[in-house]
N, C-alpha and C positions, 0 to 999 in steps of 0.2 A: 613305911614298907620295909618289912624285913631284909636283911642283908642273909646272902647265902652266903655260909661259910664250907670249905671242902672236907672231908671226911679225912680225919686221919689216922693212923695206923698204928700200934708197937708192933714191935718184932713177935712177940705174942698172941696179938690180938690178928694178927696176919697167917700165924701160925694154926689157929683155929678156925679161919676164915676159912683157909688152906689145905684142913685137915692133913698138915705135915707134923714132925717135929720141929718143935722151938730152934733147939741145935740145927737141924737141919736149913730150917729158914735164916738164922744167922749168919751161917757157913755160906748160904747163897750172896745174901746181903755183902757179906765181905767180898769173897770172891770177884762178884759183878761191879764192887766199887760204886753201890749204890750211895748217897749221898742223902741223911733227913731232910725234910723237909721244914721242921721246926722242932729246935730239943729244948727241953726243961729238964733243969736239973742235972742228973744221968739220964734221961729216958729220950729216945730218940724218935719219931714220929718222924711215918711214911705216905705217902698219900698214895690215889687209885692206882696214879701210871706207874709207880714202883711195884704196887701188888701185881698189875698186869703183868710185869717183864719178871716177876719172882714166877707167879704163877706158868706162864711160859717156857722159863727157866727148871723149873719141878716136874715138867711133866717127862 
């Protein structure tokens, strides 16, 4: 049986989710003291409930 694994996010890929700017979605992320979810590398990964409270947060 397959294992669900959660959808996750860059700052980016959230950004066009969003149709915001990049910049802009950073600047939220910071701000709000959002925390990844899982990083590799440099790249930070956000999951849904992050995008919810950004998307919230943007409008």
């Amino acid at each position: 049986m397959p294992v669900e694994t959660p959808t996750l996010y860059t700052a980016s890929a959230m950004a066009k989710h969003l149709d915001a700017s990049e910049a802009k979605v950073k600047k939220a992320i910071k701000d709000m003291g959002l925390a990844p979810v899982a990083k590799k590398g440099c790249c930070a990964y956000y999951g849904a409930e992050e995008m919810a409270k950004l998307k919230a947060s943007l409008k």
